[in-house]
C-alpha positions in Angstrom: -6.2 0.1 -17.8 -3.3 1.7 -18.9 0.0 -0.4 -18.9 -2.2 -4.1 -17.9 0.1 -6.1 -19.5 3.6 -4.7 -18.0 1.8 -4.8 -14.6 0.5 -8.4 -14.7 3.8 -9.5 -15.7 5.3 -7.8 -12.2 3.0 -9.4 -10.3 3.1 -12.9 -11.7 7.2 -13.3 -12.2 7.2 -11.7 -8.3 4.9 -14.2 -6.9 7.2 -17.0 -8.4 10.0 -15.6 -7.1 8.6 -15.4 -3.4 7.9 -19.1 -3.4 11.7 -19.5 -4.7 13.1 -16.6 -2.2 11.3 -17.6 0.8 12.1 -21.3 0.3 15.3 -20.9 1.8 14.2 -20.8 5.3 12.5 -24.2 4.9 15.5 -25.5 3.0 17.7 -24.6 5.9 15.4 -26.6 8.2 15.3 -29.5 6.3 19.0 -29.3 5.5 19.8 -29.4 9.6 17.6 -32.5 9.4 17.7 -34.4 6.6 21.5 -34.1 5.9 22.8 -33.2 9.2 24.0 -29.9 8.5 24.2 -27.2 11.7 22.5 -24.4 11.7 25.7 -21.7 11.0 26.4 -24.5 8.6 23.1 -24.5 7.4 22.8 -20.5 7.5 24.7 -20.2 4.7 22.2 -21.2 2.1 21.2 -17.4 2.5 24.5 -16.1 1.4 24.5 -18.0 -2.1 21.2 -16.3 -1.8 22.2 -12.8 -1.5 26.0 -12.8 -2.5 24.6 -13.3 -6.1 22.0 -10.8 -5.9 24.2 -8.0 -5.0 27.0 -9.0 -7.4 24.9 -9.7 -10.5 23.1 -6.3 -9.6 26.0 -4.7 -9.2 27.4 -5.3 -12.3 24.1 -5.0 -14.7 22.2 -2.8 -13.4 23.2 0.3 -16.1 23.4 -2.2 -18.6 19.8 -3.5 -18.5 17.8 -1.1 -19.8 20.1 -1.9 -22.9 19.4 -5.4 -22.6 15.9 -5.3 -22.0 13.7 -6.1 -19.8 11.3 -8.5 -21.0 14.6 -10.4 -22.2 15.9 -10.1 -18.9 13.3 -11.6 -17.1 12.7 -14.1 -19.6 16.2 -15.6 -18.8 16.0 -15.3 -15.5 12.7 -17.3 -15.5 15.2 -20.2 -17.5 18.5 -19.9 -15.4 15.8 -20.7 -12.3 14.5 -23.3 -14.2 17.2 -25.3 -14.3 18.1 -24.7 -10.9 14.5 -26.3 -10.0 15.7 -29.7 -12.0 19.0 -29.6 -10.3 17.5 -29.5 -6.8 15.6 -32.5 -7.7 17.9 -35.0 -9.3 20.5 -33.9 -6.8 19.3 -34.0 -3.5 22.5 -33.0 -1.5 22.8 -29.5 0.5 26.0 -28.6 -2.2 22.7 -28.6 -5.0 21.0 -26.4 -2.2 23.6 -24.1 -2.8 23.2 -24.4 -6.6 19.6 -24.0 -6.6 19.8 -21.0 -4.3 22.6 -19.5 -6.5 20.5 -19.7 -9.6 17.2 -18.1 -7.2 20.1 -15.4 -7.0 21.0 -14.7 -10.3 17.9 -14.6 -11.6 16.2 -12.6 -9.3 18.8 -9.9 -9.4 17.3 -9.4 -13.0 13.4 -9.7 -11.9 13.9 -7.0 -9.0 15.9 -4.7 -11.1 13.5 -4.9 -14.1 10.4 -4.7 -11.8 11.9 -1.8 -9.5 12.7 0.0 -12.8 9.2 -0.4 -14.8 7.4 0.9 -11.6 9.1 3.6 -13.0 8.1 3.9 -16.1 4.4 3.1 -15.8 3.4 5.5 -12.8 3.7 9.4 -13.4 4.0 10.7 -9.6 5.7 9.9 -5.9 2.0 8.6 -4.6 1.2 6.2 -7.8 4.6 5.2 -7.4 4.8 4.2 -3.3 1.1 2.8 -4.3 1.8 0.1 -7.2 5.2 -0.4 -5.2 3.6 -1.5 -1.8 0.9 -3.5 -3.8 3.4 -5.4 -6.0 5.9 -5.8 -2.3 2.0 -7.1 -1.0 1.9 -9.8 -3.2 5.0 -11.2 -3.3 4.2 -11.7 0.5 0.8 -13.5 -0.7 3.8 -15.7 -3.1 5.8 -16.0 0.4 2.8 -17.1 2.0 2.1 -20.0 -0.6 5.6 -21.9 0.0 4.6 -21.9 3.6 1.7 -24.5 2.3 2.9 -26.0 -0.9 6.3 -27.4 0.2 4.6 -29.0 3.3 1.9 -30.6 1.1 4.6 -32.6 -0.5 6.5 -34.0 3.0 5.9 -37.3 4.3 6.7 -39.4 7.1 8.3 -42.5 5.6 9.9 -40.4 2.5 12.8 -38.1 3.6 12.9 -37.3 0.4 9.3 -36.3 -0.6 9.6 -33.1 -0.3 11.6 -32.8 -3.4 8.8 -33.4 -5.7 8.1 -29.7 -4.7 10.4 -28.9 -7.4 9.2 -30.4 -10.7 5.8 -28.5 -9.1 7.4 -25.8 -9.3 9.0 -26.0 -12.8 5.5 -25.9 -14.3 5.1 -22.8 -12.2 8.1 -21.0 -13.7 7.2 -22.5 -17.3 3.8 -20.7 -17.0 5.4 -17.7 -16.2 7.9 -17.5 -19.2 4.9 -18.5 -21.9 2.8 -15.8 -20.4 5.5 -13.3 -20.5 6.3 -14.5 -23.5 3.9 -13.3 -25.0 3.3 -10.5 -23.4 3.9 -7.0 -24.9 5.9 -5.0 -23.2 7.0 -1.6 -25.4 9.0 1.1 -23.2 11.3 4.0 -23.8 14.6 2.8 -22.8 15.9 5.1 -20.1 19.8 5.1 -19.5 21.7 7.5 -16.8 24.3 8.3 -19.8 25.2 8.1 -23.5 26.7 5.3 -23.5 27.7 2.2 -21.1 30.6 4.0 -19.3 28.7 6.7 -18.6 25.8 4.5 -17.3 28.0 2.9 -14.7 30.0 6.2 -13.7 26.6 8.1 -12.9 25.7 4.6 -10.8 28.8 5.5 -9.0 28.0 9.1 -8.5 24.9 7.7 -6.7 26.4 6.5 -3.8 27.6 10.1 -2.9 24.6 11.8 -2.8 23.3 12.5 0.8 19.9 11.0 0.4 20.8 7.9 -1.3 23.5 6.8 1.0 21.2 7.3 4.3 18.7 5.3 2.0 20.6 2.4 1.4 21.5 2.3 5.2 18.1 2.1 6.0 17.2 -0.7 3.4 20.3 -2.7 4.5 18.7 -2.5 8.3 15.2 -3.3 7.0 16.2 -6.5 5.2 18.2 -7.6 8.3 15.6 -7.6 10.3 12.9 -9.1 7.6 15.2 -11.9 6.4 16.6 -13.0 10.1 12.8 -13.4 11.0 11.4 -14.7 7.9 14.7 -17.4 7.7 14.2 -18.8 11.0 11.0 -18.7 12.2 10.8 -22.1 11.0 13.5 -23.3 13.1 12.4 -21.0 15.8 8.7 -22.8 16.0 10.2 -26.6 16.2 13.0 -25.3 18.5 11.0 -22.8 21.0 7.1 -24.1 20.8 8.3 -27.6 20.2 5.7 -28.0 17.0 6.0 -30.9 14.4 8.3 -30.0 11.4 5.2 -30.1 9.1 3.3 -27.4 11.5 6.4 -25.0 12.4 6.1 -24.5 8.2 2.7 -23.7 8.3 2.7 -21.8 11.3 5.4 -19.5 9.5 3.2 -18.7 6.8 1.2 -16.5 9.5 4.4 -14.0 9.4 4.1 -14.0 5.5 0.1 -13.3 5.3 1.1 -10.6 7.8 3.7 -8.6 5.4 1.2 -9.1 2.6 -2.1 -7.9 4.3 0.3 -5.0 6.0 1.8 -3.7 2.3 -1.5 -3.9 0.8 -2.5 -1.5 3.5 0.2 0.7 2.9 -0.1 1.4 -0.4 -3.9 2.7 0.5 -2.4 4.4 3.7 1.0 6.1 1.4 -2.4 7.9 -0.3 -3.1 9.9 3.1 -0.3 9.5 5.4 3.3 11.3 4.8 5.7 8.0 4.5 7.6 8.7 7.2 4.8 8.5 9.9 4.1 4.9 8.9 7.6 4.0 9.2 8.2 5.4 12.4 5.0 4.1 14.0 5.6 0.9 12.3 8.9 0.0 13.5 7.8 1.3 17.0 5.0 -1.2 17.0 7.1 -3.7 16.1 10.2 -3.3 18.9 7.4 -3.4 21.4 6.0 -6.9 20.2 9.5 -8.1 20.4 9.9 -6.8 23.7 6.3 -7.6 25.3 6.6 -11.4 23.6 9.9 -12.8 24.0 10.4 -12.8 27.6 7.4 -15.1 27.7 8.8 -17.5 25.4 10.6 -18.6 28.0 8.8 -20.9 29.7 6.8 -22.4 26.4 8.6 -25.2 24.6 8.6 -28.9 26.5 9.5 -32.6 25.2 5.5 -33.0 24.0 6.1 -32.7 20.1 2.5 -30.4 18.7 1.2 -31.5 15.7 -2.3 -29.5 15.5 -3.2 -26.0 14.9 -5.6 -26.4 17.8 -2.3 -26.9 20.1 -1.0 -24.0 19.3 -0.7 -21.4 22.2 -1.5 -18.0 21.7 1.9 -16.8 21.5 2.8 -18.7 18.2 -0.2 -16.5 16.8 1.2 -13.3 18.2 5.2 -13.1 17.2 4.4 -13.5 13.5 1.9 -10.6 13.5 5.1 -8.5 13.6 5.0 -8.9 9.8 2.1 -7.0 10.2 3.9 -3.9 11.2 7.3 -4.0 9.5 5.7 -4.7 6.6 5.3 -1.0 5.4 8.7 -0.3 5.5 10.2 -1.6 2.9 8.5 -0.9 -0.4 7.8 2.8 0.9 11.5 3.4 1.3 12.4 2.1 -1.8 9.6 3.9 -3.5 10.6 7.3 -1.8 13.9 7.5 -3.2 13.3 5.9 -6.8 10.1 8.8 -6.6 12.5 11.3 -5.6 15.0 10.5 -8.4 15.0 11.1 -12.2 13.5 8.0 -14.0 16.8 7.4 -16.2 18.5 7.1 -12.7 15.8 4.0 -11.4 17.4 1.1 -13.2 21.1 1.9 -11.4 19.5 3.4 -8.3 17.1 0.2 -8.1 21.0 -2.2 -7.9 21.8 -0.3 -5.4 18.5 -1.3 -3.8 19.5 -4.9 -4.7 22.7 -5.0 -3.1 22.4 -3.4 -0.1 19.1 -5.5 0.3 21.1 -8.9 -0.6 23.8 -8.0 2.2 21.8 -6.9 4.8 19.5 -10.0 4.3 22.7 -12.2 4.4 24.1 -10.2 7.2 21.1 -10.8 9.3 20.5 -14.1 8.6 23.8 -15.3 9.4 24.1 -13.2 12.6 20.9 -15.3 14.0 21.9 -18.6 12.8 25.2 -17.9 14.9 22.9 -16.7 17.9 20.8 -19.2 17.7 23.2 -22.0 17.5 25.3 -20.4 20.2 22.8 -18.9 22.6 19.4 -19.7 21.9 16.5 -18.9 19.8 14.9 -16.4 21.8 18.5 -14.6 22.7 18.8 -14.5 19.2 15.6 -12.7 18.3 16.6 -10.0 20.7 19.1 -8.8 18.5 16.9 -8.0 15.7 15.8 -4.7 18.1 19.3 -3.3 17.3 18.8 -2.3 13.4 15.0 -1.9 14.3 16.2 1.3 16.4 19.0 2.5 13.2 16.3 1.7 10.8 14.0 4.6 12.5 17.3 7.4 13.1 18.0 6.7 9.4 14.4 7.5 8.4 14.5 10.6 10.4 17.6 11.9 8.5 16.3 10.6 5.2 13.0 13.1 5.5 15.4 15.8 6.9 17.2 15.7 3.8 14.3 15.4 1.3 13.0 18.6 3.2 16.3 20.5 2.7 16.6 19.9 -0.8 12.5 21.3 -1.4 12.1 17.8 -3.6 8.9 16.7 -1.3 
């Protein structure tokens, strides 16, 4: 298979970085318990997050196909590394923020070099929204794993068990580096401009055209709605269905299997189906699950703490599958603009990605963690409806413009 190499090498340093990414959520819980943080306290674990993200990305992104990206992602599989050891021998929330500062950083260079070798290796707009939404598919299955292998290291006389998650996870990332290693990865280098001012004014000149700027409104709404689920429906089990710590975690993991059976599907689907369609319908489907299983919610929840999956009631299947439909949107918008754009423009078009992605995700998750604290769980959740609905004008404008410009 053409490219095998490159391609593993996505797919393996983007399943570490889901466990790493996704961690956060169940950070912030154990944060609000084990060192008596509050949750808008607590909420701002996702900003070192995502503040890094969209600065580092802002700032490399034209330079990195200079750098290279093998080397890239090589050092971001070491500055994360560290992070791992500091989260363990620390154990305070202000390593928390350290940790999630280096997850940050280093993933800033992962995305950008992924987003950009999608690029390289696929030829037209339906290889390229295919390989997308199955690499986006498996970081969800990556997602899905931190769901079950930080709870297999929790105890109940321990608070501080759960830590040993991180040496775990060292070997993980030192895997990854070896392997990538020694992997060959031989590309053209593909720059916007002859040299590195030019790089970074044509990055600029991005943000003016029509298309990209609707874009990057509709991946900033996308991300707020993804990461203000995905952040606290941890908290949101324990708080609202009254389940165990240990089974809120798990229980979570349904919304992640979710995103990653749903962006598998789309990237069969993006072969027969115009983009925009899925979308639409999508985000549809997923407004109406908000809006048919909230106001139910309010009479679940009571003192009795639920420990099994066989307590469960049906509802704490249901609100995850939402993952199931929102999960499409994501990697097709990205790869509908990157597919639309000249592949020397991917590497400073795919920051742009990064950013607005990084603040909408900290945007989000911050706005719930306020609601939540302040009005409630299920209050909260209502608000995610709001850039559900901008998400789906934005998409209509965004084919409007593709149309007018005969690109499609």
């Amino acid at each position: 298979m053409k490219h095998l190499g490159i391609k593993v090498s996505l797919y393996l340093n983007y399943f570490v970085f889901a466990i790493l990414l996704n961690s956060v959520g169940i950070v912030i819980a154990k944060s609000i318990k084990v060192y008596n943080i509050a949750e808008t306290e607590a909420s701002i674990l996702e900003a070192f997050k995502d503040l890094p993200i969209a600065i580092v990305s802002f700032f490399i992104a034209s330079f990195l196909p200079r750098f290279g990206y093998k080397r890239a992602m090589l050092l971001a599989l070491a500055i994360v590394f560290i992070g791992n050891l500091g989260m363990y021998f620390g154990n305070t929330f202000d390593t928390a923020k350290i940790l999630f500062m280096t997850v940050g950083v280093s993933f800033a260079l992962i995305k950008l070099s992924v987003y950009s070798l999608i690029g390289i290796v696929t030829e037209t707009p339906r290889q390229h929204s295919s390989l997308m939404s199955s690499i986006e598919g498996f970081f969800m299955v990556g997602i899905a794993s931190a769901y079950f292998i930080f709870p297999a290291f929790y105890s109940d006389t321990d608070p501080d068990a759960w830590l040993r998650v991180y040496p775990a996870l060292c070997i993980l990332i030192g895997l990854s580096f070896v392997f990538l290693l020694f992997s060959k990865i031989n590309v053209p280098i593909e720059t916007s401009g002859n040299t590195m001012i030019e790089d970074v004014k044509n990055s600029f000149g991005l943000i003016v055209m029509p298309l990209v700027l609707v874009f990057i409104l509709s991946a900033f709404f996308f991300v707020m709605v993804e990461q203000g689920i995905m952040t606290w429906l941890p908290r949101f089990n324990e708080k609202i269905f009254s389940f165990s710590e240990k089974l809120s975690v798990q229980m979570a993991s349904i919304l992640a299997i979710s995103l990653a059976i749903g962006r598998f599907i789309a990237g069969w689907a993006s072969k027969k189906i115009a983009w925009e369609k899925i979308i639409i319908v999508c985000a549809l489907i997923g407004i109406g699950l908000l809006l048919v299983v909230l106001p139910q919610l309010k009479t679940i929840g009571d003192s009795n703490i639920l420990r099994t999956l066989a307590d469960v009631p049906k509802l704490g299947y249901v609100l995850p599958l939402i993952g199931l439909f929102i999960a499409p949107i994501y990697p097709l918008l990205n790869s509908t603009v990157l597919s639309h754009l000249p592949k020397n423009l991917h590497s400073p078009m795919s920051g742009l990605i990064i950013i607005f992605s990084a603040l909408g995700g900290t945007l989000g998750s911050r706005i719930v963690g306020i609601l939540f604290e302040n009005i409630g769980g299920i209050k909260a959740f209502y608000f995610l409806i709001i850039p559900m609905v901008l998400l789906i004008i934005s998409v209509v404008f965004i084919k409007r413009i593709i149309r007018k410009s005969h690109v499609s």
